[in-house]
N, C-alpha and C positions, 0 to 999 in steps of 0.2 A: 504494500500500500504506500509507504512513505521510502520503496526505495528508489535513491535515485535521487530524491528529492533534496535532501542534505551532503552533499557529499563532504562537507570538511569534518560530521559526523563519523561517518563510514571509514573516513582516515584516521579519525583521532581513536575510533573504538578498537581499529585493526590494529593500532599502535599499541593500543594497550593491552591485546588481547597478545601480540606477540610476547611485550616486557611477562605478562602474566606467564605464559606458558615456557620463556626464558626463567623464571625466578624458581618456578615448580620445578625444572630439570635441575636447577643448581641446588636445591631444596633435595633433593633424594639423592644428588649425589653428596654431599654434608654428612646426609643421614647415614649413608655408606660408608663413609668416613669416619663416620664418628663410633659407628659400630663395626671393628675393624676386625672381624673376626681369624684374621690371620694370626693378629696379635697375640692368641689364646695358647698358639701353639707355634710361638717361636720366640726366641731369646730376646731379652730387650737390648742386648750388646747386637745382635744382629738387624733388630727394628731401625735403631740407632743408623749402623751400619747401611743399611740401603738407603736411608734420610740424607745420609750425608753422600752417597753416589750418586741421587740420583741430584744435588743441588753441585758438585763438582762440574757434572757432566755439562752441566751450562757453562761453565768457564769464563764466571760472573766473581765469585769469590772461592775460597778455598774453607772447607767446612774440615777440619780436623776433631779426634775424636781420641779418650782414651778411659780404663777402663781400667781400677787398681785389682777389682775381682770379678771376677765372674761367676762364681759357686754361690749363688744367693739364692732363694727360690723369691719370684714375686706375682700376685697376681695380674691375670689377664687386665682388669679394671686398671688396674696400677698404673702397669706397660705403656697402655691407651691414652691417661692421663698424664704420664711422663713425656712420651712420642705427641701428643698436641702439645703440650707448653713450651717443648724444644722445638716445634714444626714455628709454632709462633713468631719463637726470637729468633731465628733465621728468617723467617720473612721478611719482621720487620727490620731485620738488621741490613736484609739485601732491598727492602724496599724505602727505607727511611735515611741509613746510617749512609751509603757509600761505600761501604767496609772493604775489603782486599781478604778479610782472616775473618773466620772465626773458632774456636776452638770449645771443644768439651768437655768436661771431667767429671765422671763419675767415678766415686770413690764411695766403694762401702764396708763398713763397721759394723760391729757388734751394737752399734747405738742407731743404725740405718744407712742408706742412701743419701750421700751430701754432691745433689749435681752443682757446677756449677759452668755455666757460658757467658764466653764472654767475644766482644766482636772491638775492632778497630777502626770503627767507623768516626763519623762526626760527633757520636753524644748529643745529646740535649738536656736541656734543664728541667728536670722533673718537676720542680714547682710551677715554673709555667705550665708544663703539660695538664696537670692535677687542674689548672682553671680554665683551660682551654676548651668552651662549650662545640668545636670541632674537631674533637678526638675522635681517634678511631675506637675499637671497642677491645683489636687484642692484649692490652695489655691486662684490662679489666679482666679478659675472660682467661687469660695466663693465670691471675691471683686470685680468680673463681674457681676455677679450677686445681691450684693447691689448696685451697679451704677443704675443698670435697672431698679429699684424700685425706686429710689432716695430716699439710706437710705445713713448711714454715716457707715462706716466700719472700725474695727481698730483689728491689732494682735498684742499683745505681749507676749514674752516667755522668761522666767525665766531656766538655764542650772538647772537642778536637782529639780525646783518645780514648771514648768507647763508650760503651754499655756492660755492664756486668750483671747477672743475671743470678743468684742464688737460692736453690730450692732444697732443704731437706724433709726427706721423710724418714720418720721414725720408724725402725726397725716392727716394731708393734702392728705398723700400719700396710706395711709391705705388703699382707694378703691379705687384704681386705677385699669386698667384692662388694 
């Protein structure tokens, strides 16, 4: 009845009908993401490990990587939560910082998991960021994400020599699900 008759309608609904069924495809894959059931049944020194080949293989920065032990057991949940919060600050470390390095250390104890990364980027001021009503969300969802684990969380960033990243999880908390 009324087609034809509006067309800057017809363009603006097909616009949005694309954006929609663009957000829905990035929407399930998130969800696939975040439900990584690979993770269940593979090392997190190996998670780790293809994190970092598959961000060399751009030959954007150099993601280095090390590991004091490997004989720990930890849960699938853990892993998952570990591998996002490190996916994170590589992101923004390659999308923010500039960086050339970044490096990781995961060292575990009798008292837990103490990761910590760090990158050689530009730094920024965290108290500006903290009031900056156009932040992005990951660093938020990084120390939402150690909440939910009940690890402990810390950033600090150096103007002109980096970002440092520190997350421990308690030993207690390692298999949790």
């Amino acid at each position: 009845m009324f087609e034809g008759s509006y067309p800057q309608i017809t363009e603006q609904v097909t616009a949005i009908s694309a954006i929609l069924n663009e957000s829905l495809a990035d929407l399930r894959s998130l969800s696939k993401n975040l439900t990584n059931p690979h993770a269940q049944f593979t090392e997190l020194k190996d998670l780790i490990d293809g994190e970092c080949k598959r961000v060399n293989r751009l030959n954007v920065c150099r993601v280095d990587y090390v590991f004091t032990d490997t004989n720990f057991t930890i849960s699938a949940t853990i892993k998952n939560f570990i591998l996002r919060i490190i996916q994170e600050f590589i992101q923004n470390s390659l999308k923010h910082a500039n960086c050339t390095h970044v490096s990781l250390d995961f060292n575990h104890t009798p008292e837990g998991l103490d990761i910590k990364a760090n990158d050689n980027g530009e730094g920024f001021d965290i108290e500006s960021y903290r009031d900056d009503e156009n932040k992005g969300i990951g660093l938020e969802n990084m120390k939402k994400r150690a909440e939910l684990i009940g690890a402990t969380f810390s950033l600090d960033s150096i103007i002109k020599k980096g970002t440092m990243l520190n997350l421990f999880i308690p030993a207690n908390k390692l298999n949790a699900s």
